[in-house]
C-alpha positions as semicolon CSV with decimal commas, in nm:
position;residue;x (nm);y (nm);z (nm)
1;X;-6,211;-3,073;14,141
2;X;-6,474;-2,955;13,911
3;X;-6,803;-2,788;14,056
4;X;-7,053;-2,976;13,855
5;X;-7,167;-3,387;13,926
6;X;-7,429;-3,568;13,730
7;X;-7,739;-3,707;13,941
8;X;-8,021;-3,872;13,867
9;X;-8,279;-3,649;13,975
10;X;-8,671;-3,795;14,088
11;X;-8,896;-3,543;13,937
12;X;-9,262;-3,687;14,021
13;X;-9,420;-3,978;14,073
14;X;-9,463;-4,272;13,778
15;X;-9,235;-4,006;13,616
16;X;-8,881;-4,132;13,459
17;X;-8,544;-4,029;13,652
18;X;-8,374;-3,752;13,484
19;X;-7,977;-3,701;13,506
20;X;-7,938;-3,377;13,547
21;X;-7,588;-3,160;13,600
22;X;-7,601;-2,981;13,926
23;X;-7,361;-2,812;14,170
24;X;-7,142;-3,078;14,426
25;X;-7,262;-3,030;14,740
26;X;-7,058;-2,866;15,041
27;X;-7,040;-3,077;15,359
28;X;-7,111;-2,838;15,684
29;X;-6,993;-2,906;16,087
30;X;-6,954;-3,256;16,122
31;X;-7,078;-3,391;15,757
32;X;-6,774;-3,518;15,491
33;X;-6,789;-3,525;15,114
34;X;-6,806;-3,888;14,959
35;X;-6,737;-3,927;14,587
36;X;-6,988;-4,233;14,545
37;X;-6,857;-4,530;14,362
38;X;-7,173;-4,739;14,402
39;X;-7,548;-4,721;14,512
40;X;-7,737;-5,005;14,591
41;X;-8,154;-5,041;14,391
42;X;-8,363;-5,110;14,684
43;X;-8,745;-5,114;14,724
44;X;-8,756;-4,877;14,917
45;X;-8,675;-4,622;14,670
46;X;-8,944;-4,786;14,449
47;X;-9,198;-4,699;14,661
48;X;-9,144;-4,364;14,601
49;X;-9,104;-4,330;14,304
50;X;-9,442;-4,488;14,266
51;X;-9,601;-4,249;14,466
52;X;-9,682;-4,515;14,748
53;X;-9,436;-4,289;14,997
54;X;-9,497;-3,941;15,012
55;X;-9,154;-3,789;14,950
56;X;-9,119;-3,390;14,832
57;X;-8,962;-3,318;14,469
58;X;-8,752;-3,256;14,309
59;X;-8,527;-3,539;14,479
60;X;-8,236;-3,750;14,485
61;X;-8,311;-4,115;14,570
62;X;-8,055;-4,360;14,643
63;X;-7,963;-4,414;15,028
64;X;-7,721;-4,762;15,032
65;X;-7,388;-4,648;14,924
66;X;-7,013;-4,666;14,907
67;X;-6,713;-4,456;14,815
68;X;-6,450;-4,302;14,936
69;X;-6,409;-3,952;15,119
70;X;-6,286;-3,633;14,936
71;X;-6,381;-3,369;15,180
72;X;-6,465;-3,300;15,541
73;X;-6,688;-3,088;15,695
74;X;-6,560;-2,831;16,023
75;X;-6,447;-3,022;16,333
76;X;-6,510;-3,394;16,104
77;X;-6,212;-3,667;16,244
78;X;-6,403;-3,992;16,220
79;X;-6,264;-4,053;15,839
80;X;-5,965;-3,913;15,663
81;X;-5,960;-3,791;15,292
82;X;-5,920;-4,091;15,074
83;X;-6,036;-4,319;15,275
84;X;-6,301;-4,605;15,120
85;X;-6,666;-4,578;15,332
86;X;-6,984;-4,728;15,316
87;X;-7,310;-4,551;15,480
88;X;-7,591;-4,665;15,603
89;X;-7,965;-4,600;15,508
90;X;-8,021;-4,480;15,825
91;X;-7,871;-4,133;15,919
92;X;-7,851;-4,096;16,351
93;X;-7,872;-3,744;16,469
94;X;-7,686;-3,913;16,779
95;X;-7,863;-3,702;16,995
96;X;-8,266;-3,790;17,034
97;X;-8,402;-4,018;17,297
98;X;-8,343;-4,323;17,077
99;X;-7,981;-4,264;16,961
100;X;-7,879;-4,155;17,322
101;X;-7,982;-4,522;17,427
102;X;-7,857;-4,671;17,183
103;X;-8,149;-4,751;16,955
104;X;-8,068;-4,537;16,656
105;X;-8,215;-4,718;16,433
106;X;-8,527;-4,561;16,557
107;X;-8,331;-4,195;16,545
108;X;-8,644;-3,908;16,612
109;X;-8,470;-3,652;16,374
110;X;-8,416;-3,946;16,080
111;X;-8,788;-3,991;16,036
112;X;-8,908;-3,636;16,129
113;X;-8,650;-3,428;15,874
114;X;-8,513;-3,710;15,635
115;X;-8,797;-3,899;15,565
116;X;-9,070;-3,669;15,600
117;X;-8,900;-3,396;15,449
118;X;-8,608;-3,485;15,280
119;X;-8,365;-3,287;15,451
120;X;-8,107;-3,311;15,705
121;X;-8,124;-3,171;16,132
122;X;-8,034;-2,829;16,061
123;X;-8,333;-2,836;15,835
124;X;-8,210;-2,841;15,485
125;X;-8,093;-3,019;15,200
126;X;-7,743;-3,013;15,103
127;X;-7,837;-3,057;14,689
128;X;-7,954;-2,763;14,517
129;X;-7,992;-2,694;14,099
130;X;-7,758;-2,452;13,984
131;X;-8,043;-2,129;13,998
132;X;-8,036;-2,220;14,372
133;X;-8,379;-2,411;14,388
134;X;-8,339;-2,683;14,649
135;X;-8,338;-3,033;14,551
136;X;-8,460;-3,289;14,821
137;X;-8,224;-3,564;15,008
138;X;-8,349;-3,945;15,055
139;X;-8,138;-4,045;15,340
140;X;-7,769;-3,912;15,150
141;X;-7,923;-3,880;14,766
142;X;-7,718;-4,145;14,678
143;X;-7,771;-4,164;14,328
144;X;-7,506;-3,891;14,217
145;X;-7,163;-3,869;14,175
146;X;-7,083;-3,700;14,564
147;X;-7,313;-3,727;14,853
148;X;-7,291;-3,508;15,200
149;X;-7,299;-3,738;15,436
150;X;-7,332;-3,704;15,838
151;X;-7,037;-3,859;15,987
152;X;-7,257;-4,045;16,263
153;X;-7,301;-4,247;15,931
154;X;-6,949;-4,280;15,761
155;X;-6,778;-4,615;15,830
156;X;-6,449;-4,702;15,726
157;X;-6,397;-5,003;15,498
158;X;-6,063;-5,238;15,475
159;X;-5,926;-5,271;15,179
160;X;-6,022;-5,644;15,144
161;X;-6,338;-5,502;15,105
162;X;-6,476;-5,477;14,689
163;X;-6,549;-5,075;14,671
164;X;-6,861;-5,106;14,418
165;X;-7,022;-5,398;14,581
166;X;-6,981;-5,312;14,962
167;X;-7,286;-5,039;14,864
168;X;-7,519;-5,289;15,004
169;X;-7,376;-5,360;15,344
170;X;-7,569;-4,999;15,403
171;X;-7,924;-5,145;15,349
172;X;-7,968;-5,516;15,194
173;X;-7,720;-5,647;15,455
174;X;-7,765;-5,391;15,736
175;X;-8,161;-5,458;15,729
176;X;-8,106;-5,830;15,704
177;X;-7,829;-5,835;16,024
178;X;-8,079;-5,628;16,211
179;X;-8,389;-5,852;16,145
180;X;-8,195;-6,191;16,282
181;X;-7,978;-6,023;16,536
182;X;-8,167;-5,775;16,693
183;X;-8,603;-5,863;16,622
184;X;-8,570;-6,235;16,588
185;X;-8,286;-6,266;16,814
186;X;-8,200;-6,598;16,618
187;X;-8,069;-6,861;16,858
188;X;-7,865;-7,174;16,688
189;X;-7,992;-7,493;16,589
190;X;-8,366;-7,263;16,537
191;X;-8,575;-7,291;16,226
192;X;-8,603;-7,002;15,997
193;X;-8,806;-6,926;15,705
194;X;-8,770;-6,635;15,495
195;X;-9,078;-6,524;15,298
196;X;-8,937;-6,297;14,953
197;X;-8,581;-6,371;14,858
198;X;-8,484;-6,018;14,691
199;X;-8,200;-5,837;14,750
200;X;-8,333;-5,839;15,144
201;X;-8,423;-6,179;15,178
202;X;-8,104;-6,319;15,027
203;X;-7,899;-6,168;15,297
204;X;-8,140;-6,257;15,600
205;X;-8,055;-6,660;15,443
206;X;-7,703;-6,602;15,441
207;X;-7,708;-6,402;15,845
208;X;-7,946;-6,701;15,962
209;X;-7,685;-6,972;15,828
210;X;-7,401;-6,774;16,005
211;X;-7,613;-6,750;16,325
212;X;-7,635;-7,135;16,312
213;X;-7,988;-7,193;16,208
214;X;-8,047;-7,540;16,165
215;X;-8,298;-7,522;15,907
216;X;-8,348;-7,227;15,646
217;X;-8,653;-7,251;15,439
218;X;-8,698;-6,984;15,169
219;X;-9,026;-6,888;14,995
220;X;-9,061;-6,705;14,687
221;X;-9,284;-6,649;14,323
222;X;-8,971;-6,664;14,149
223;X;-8,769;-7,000;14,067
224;X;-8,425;-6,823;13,944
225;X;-8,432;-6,600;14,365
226;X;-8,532;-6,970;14,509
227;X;-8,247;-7,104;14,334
228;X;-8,025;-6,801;14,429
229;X;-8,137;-6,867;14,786
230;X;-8,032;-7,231;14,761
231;X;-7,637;-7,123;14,690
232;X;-7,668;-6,868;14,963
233;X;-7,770;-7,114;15,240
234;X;-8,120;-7,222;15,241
235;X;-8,179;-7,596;15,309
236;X;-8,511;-7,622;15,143
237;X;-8,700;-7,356;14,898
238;X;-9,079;-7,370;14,853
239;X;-9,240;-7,198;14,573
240;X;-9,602;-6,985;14,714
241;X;-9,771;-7,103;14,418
242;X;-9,930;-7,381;14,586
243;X;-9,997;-7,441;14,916
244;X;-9,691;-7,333;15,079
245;X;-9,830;-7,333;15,458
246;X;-9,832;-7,743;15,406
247;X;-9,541;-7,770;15,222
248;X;-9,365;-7,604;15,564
249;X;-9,519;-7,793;15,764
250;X;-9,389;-8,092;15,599
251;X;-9,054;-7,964;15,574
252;X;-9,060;-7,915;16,011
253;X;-9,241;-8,229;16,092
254;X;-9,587;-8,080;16,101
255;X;-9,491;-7,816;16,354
256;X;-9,395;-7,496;16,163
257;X;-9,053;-7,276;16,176
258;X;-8,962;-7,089;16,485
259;X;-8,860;-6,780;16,340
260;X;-9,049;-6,639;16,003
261;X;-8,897;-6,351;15,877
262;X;-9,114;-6,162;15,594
263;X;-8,892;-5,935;15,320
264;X;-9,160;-5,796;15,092
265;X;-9,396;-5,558;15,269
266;X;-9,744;-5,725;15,118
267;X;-10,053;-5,859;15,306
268;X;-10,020;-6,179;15,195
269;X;-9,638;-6,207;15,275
270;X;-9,733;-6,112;15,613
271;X;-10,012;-6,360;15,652
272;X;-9,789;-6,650;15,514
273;X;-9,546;-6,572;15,763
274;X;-9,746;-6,587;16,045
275;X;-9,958;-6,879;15,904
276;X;-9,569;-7,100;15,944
277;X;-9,508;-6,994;16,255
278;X;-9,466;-7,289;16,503
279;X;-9,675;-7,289;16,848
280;X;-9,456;-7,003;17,060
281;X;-9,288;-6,873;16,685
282;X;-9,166;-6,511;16,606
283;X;-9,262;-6,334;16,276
284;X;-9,056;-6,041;16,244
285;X;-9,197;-5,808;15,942
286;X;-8,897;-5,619;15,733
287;X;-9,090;-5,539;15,365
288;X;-9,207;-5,160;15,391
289;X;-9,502;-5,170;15,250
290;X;-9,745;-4,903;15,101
291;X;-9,874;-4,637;15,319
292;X;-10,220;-4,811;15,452
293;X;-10,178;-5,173;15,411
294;X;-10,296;-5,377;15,675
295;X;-10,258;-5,794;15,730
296;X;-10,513;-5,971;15,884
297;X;-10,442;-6,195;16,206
298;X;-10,607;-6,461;16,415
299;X;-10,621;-6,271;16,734
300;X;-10,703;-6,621;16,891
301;X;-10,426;-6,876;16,762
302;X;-10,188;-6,527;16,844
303;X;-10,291;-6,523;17,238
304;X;-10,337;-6,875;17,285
305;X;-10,036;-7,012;17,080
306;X;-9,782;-6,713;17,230
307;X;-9,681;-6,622;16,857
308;X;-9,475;-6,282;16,878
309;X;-9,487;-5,990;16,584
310;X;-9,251;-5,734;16,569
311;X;-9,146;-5,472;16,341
312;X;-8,747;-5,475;16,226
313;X;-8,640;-5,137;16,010
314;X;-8,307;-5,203;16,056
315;X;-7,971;-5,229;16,230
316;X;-7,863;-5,024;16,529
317;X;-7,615;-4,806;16,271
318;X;-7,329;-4,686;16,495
319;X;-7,229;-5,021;16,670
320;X;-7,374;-5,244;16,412
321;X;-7,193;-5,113;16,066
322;X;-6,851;-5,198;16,249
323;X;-6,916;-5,518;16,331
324;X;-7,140;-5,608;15,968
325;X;-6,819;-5,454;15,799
326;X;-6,599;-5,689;16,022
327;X;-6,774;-6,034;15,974
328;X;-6,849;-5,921;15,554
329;X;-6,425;-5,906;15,563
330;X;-6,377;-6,225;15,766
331;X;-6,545;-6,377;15,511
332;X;-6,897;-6,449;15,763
333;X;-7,101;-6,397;15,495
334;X;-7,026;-6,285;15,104
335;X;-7,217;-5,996;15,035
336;X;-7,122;-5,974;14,667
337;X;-7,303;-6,337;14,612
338;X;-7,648;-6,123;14,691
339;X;-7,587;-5,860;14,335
340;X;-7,716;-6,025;14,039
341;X;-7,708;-5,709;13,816
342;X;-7,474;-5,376;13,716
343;X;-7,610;-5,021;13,596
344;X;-7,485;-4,713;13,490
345;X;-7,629;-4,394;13,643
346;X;-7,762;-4,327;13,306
347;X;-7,930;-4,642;13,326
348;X;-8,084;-4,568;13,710
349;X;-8,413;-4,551;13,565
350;X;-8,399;-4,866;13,389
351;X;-8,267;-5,034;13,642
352;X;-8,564;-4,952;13,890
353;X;-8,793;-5,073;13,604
354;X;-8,638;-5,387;13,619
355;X;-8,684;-5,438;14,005
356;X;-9,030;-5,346;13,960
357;X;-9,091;-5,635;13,627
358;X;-8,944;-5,898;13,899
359;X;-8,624;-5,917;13,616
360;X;-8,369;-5,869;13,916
361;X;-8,328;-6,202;14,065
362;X;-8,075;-6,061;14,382
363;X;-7,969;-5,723;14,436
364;X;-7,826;-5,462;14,160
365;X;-7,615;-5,205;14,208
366;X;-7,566;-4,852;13,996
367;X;-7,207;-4,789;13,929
368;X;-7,096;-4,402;13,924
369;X;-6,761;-4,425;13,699
């Protein structure tokens, strides 16, 4: 195997990705080497590279992905070499106060080395340049031909399952699953309305059909996701151009939905979705937004009405993957309906310019070989 892999490499924000040549890394106790077939474009990453997230540089973004495994790591005998895997966003130490109850999706270490310092929980990267300077991870650095990857976070795919495209079960579909199975705790025959219909969004619609909601309303800016949205489930779409609050109301006989579930991370996302909410309603807020932005609320219709507001960041990784890669193979929902475009990793750059022009209706993907 050669020594070298091509990654595209976040040098500062507003700043261009740059592919770059640099050493493959070398997975330690417990971490495996995947040689990445796909990585999903997500927001999230967009955020950074924006300079809305603090995140140190240099850097490798990229943290939905899928491949299969060419190396393990001392004492590693959750995956065997060859074997096709898909990883989550979220990396669980295992060990913290959340992940020992369960709750990893709230893992201590994840926030306090990954996403604060781009590391992993021995305290450094795995990614270096070539003269030894260290090169920072966001969640795996996905965007590069290998990524080290914990094996708390390594799940084993069938083969029924399309290598390239099954990057997003780690992050579009994962965050989605947690948001109606976990925050909303979406009960059938419940109305749902999904506010943002990107790459997120999409696969909320699709969960909330397969949890048996009765009535999925999506809400978007853009006709060509609000017709996307329509083929993956929704019963009714409602453009926010004009007065969408009304135009729910009509759609639930004058009451509102039961469950809102916002995908975008903006204050007026987050107002909508509360504004829809029927008398006793859930919003559950998914769209990471800019450090500092705030959403205002009627503290009075909230107390009086019983609305509930909660936070959703994602799945609960190590019993949740399993059963998302289960139900994606069953045929539950079809994750591949969600990617609207293809990139190269020369093209990474481009293809995070398109999500931020609004020219990538679903979810795209960056394709290693």
């Amino acid at each position: 195997m050669t020594t070298m892999m091509k990654a595209a490499v976040f040098v500062g924000a507003n700043q261009p990705l740059r592919i770059e040549q640099i050493p493959i890394p070398k997975p330690r106790a417990g971490e495996v080497l995947v040689k990445v077939a796909a990585c999903g474009v997500c927001h999230t990453d967009l955020h950074v590279m924006l300079g809305e997230v603090n995140f140190p540089t240099p850097a490798v973004l990229g943290h939905e992905i899928s491949g299969h495994v060419v190396e393990l790591g001392l004492g590693s005998k959750k995956v065997k070499i060859g074997q096709p895997v898909v990883s989550s966003f979220i990396i669980p130490c295992g060990a913290c106060q959340y992940c020992s109850v369960g709750r990893d999706d709230m893992c201590e270490k994840f926030f306090s080395f990954n996403r604060l310092k781009g590391q992993l929980y021995d305290g450094e990267t795995r990614l270096y340049r070539e003269n030894g300077d260290p090169i920072w991870m966001y969640s795996m650095g996905g965007l590069a031909e290998y990524a080290v990857v914990p094996e708390t976070d390594v799940f084993p795919v069938p083969e029924s399952i399309a290598q390239n495209e099954s990057a997003i079960l780690g992050c579009a579909v994962f965050t989605a699953y947690g948001a109606v199975r976990h925050a909303a705790d979406l009960r059938a025959g419940e109305r749902v309305a999904v506010v943002a219909t990107g790459g997120v969004g999409l696969n909320i619609v699709q969960w909330a059909k397969a949890f048996g909601a009765s009535q999925i309303i999506a809400l978007d800016l853009a006709d060509d996701k609000l017709e996307l949205a329509k083929q993956m489930g929704a019963t009714d779409v409602v453009s926010v151009r004009e007065n969408p609050v009304e135009k729910v109301k009509t759609l639930t006989d004058g009451q509102g939905v039961d469950v809102a579930i916002e995908a975008l991370g903006t204050a007026q996302t987050f107002s909508l979705a509360v504004d829809i909410l029927k008398d006793g309603g859930r919003m559950i807020a998914v769209g990471i937004a800019p450090v500092g932005t705030t959403a205002q609320v009627d503290i009075q219709r909230l107390v009086r009405r019983g609305l509930r507001i909660a936070g959703s960041y994602g799945a609960r990784v190590r019993a949740d993957m399993p059963e998302i890669i289960r139900l994606a193979s069953q045929g539950f929902i079809d994750y591949r309906q969600s990617i609207t475009a293809t990139y190269s990793l020369e093209d990474a750059d481009q293809a995070y310019q398109d999500l931020r022009e609004r020219k990538i209706a679903g979810r795209a993907i960056v394709q290693m070989a």
